[in-house]
N, C-alpha and C positions, 0 to 999 in steps of 0.2 A: 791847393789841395783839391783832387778831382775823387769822386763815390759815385759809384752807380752798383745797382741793381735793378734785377727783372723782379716785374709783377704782372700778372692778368690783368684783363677788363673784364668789364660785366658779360661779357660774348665769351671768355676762355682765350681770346688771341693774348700772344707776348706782347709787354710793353718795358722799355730798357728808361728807366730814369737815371739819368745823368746830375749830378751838383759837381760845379767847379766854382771854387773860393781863389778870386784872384786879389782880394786884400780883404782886411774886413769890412769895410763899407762896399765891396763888388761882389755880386755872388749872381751865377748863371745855377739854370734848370731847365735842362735838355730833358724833353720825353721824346723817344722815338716810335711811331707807332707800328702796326701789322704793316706791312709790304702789301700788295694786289694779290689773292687769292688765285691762283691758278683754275681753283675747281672753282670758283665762283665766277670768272671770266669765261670759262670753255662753258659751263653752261648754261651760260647766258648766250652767248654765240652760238653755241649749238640751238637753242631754242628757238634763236632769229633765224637762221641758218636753212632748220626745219620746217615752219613754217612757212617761209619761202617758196619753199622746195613744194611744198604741200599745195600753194597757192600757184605754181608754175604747173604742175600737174593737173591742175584740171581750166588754166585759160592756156598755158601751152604760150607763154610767150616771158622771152628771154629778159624783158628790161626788169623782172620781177625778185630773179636772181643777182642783177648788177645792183639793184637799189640796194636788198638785204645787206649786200658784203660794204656798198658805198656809207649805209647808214651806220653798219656795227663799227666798221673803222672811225667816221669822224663820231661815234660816240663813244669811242675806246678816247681819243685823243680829249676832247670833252672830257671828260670823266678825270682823265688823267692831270688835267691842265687848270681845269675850274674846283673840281671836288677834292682827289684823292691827297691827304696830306700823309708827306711821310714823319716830320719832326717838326716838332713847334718849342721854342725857348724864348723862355723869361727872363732878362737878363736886369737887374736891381742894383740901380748906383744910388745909394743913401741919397748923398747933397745932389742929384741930379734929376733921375726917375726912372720909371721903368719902361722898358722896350721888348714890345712880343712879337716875335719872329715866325712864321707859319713856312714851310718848305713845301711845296709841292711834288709831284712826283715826277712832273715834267718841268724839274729846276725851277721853274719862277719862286719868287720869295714876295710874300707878306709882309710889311713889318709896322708899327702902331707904338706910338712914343707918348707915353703920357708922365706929364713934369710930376712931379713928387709933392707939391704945394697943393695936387689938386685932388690928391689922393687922402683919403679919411682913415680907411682901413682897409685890410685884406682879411679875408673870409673863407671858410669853407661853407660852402650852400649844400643844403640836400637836397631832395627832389623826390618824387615817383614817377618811373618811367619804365612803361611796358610792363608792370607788374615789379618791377626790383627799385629799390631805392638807390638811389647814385649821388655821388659826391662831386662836387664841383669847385674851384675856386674861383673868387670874384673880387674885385677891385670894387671896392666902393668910394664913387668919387662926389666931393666937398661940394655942395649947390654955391655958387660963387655971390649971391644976396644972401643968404641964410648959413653963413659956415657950423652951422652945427645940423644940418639938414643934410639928405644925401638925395644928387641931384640924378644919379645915374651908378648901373652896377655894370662893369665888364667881364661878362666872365675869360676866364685865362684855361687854354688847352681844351678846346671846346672841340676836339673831334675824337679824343679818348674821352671811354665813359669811367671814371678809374674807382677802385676798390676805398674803403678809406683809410687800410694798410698801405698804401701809395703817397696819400697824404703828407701823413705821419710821417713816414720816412722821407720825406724829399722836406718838409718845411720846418720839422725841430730835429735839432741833433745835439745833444749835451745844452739843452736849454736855452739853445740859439734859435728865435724865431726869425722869419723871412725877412719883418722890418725891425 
């Protein structure tokens, strides 16, 4: 069984949540995020660009122009490679664990496997950020001397800031939670 629907982030950009149920102990949670801003690229560029242009203008030498264009490209590819994520999934095998998959926008893939033994609970965290409150999910994992102690928390989907209508809808459905 696959469900998706759109929701905002805390910015107004779309964000597509994806559930697919391939038994009932497997269940995937695709979010796909905003794509690269077009107007947020050109004027960025434009401002290195300008600049440039500005600083040629008055020493009048050409290596000032090759540097700008040389810099905004391998920081377009940077950006693209290290930062920019476009989909990140959760994917939850009951008897086995969970696996979080980051996608990049220049295809590389992330992915982080943590056994299921060593998992305590799953969480929604809140926060304050920039003035708005935001929702988070987090894995809180079992201190391995203290199993009633939590040793560590991972947050999950950490590059969408997401509503906590997002939540809701992606973690219970007819009284079915995550774990």
């Amino acid at each position: 069984m696959e469900d998706e629907q759109s929701f905002s982030d805390i910015s107004g950009g779309r964000l597509s949540l994806q559930r697919r149920y391939y038994t009932q102990s497997c269940r995937e949670f695709c979010l796909n995020c905003p794509r690269l801003s077009l107007r947020s690229l050109t004027a960025v560029t434009c401002t290195v660009w300008l600049v440039a242009y500005g600083l040629f203008a008055l020493c009048e030498n050409s290596m000032i122009l090759s540097s700008a264009i040389f810099i905004t490209l391998i920081g377009l590819l940077g950006y693209l490679h290290f930062v920019k994520i476009d989909q990140e999934t959760l994917l939850i095998i009951d008897s086995l664990g969970i696996q979080m998959t980051s996608s990049y926008a220049s295809g590389k893939e992330s992915t982080t496997f943590i056994e299921m033994g060593k998992v305590k609970d799953i969480v929604i965290n809140e926060a304050i950020y920039m003035q708005k409150v935001i929702y988070y999910l987090c894995i809180l994992l079992k201190d391995p001397l203290e199993p009633q102690e939590i040793s560590q928390v991972v947050p999950v989907f950490q590059t969408c800031f997401i509503d906590l209508q997002c939540w809701r809808f992606g973690l219970i459905m007819n009284n079915f939670t995550i774990l």
